[in-house]
C-alpha positions as CSV (number, residue, x, y, z in Angstrom):
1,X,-16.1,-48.7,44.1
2,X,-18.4,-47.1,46.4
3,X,-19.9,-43.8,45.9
4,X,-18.7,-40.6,47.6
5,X,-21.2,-40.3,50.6
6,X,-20.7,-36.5,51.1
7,X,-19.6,-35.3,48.2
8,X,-21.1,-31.9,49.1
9,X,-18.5,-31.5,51.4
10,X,-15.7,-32.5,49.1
11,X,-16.7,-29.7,46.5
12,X,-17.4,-27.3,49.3
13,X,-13.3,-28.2,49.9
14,X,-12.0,-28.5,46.8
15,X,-13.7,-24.6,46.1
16,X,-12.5,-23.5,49.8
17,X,-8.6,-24.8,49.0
18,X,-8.6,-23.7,45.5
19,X,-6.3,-20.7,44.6
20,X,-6.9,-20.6,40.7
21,X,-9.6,-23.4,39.2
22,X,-11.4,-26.1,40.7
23,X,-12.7,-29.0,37.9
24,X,-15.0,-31.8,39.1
25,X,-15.9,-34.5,37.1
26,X,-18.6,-36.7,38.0
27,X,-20.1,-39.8,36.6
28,X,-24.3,-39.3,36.0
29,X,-26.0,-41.0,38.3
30,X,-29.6,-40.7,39.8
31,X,-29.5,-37.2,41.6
32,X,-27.8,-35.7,38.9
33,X,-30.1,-32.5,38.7
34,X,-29.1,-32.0,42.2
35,X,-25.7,-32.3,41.9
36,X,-26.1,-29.8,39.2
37,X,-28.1,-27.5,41.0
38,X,-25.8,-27.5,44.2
39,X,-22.6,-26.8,42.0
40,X,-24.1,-24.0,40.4
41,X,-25.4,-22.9,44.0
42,X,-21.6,-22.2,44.4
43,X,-21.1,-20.5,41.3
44,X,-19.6,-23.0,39.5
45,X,-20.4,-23.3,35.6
46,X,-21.3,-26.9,34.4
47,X,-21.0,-28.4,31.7
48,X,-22.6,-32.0,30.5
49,X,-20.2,-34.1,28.6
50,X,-21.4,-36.9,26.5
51,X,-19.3,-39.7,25.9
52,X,-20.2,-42.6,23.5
53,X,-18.1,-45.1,21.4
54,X,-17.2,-48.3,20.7
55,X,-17.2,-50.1,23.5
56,X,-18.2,-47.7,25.8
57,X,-21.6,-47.5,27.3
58,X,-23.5,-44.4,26.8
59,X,-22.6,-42.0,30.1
60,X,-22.7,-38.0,30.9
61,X,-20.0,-36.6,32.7
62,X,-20.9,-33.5,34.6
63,X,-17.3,-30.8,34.5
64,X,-18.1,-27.7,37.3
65,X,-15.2,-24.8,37.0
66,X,-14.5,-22.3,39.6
């Protein structure tokens, strides 16, 4: 699966569309402090998720609410 190339523009969407709540999840991946930065830029609260378990590799999952 490739990576969203502009996802800038599909949270700037998702915020613009939204009537009530706007959740994005995204996997952790190398710009991850950007991503963070930009979603809180729009006023969206983040939160880090870790996720671990049998099987499972070790990820973060980044939530932003509207």
């Amino acid at each position: 699966m490739d990576a969203l190339e502009h996802w800038e523009d599909a949270i700037d969407e998702a915020i613009r569309v939204a009537t009530n709540k706007v959740i994005i999840l995204m996997w952790m991946d190398a710009d991850m402090a950007g991503k963070i930065d930009y979603m809180r830029s729009k006023g969206l609260r983040v939160l880090e998720i870790d996720i671990d378990g049998d099987g499972i590799h070790y990820h973060k999952l980044l939530v932003g609410e509207k």
